[in-house]
C-alpha positions in Angstrom: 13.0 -5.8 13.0 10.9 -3.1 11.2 9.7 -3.9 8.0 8.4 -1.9 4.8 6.0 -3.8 2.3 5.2 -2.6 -1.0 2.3 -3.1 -3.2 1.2 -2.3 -5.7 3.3 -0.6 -8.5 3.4 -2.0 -12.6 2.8 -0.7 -15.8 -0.1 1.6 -17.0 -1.1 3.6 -19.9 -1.4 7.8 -19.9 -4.2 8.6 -17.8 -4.6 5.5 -15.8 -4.3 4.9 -11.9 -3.0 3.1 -9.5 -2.8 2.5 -6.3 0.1 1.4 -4.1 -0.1 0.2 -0.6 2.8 0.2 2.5 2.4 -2.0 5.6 4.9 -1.9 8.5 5.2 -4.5 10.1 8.0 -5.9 12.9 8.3 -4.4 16.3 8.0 -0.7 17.2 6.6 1.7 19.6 5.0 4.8 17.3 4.8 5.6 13.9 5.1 10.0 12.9 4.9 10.2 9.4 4.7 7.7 6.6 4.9 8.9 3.3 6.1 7.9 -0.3 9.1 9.2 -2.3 10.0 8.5 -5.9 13.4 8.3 -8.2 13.0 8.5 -11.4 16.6 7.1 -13.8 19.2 9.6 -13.6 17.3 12.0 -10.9 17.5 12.6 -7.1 14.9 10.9 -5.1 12.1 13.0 -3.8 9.1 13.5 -1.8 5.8 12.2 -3.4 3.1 12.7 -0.6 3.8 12.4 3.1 0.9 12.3 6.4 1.6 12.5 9.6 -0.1 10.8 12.6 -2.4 13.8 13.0 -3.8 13.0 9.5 -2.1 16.2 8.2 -0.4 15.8 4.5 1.4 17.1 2.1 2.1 17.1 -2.1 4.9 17.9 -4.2 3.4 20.5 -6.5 3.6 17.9 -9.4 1.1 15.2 -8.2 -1.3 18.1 -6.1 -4.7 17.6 -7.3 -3.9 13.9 -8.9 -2.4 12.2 -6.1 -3.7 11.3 -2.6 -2.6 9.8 0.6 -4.1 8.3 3.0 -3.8 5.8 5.9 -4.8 2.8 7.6 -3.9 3.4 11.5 -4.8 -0.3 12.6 -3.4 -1.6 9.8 0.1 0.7 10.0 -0.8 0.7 6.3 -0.2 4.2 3.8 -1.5 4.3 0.7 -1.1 6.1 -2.7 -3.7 6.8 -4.8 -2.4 7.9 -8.2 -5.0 8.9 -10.8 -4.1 10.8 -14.3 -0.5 9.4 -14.6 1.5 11.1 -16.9 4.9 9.7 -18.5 6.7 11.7 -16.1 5.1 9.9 -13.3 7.4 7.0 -14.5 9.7 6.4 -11.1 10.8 3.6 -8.6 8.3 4.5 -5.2 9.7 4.4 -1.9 8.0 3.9 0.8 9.0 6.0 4.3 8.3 5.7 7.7 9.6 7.9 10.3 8.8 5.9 13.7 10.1 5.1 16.9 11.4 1.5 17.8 10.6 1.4 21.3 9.7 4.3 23.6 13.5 4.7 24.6 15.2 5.0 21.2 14.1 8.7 18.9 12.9 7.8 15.5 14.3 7.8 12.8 13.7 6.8 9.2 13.1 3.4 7.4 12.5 2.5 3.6 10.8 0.3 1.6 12.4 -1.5 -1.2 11.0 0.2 -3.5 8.0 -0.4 -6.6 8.3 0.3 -10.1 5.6 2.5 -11.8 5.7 2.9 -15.5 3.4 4.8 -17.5 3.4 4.4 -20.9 1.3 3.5 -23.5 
């Protein structure tokens, strides 16, 4: 069973940061992409920040020169480093994972359960 563990998320003021953490743990074969997604009350989720296994990511427009991402291989841990938060930042954070169970079965996605991030002061 493939599992999704969040850290990391809580309450900070304007201009703070955070960091939040994803571990997958459980069985599997190969992990593509891992990446973090956010829904904010009364919104659609979307896409955060997402890297693939080649290192390559990629940034919603929004978070692009305030957000990072970046990865533990050993670890099969992502991370979310989140600096300047603005109010609008306020969101439950998913966690992704796009891997494959076992070298039979395609991949497909899995979620975490989600972390809160508030910013407000």
């Amino acid at each position: 069973q493939v599992q999704l563990v969040e850290s990391g998320g809580g309450l900070v003021q304007p201009g703070g940061s955070l960091r939040l953490s994803c571990a997958a743990s459980g069985r599997f074969f190969s992990i593509n992409a891992m990446g973090w997604y956010r829904q904010a009350p009364g919104k659609q989720r979307e896409l955060v920040a997402a890297i693939t296994s080649a290192g390559s990511t990629n940034y919603a427009d929004s978070v692009k020169g305030r957000f990072t991402i970046f990865r533990d291989v050993a670890r099969n841990t992502v991370y979310l480093q989140m600096n300047s938060l603005k109010a609008e930042d306020t969101a439950v954070y998913y966690c992704n994972a796009d891997l494959r169970p076992a070298p039979s079965i395609r991949a497909k996605d899995y979620w975490g359960q989600g972390t809160q991030v508030t910013v407000s002061s």
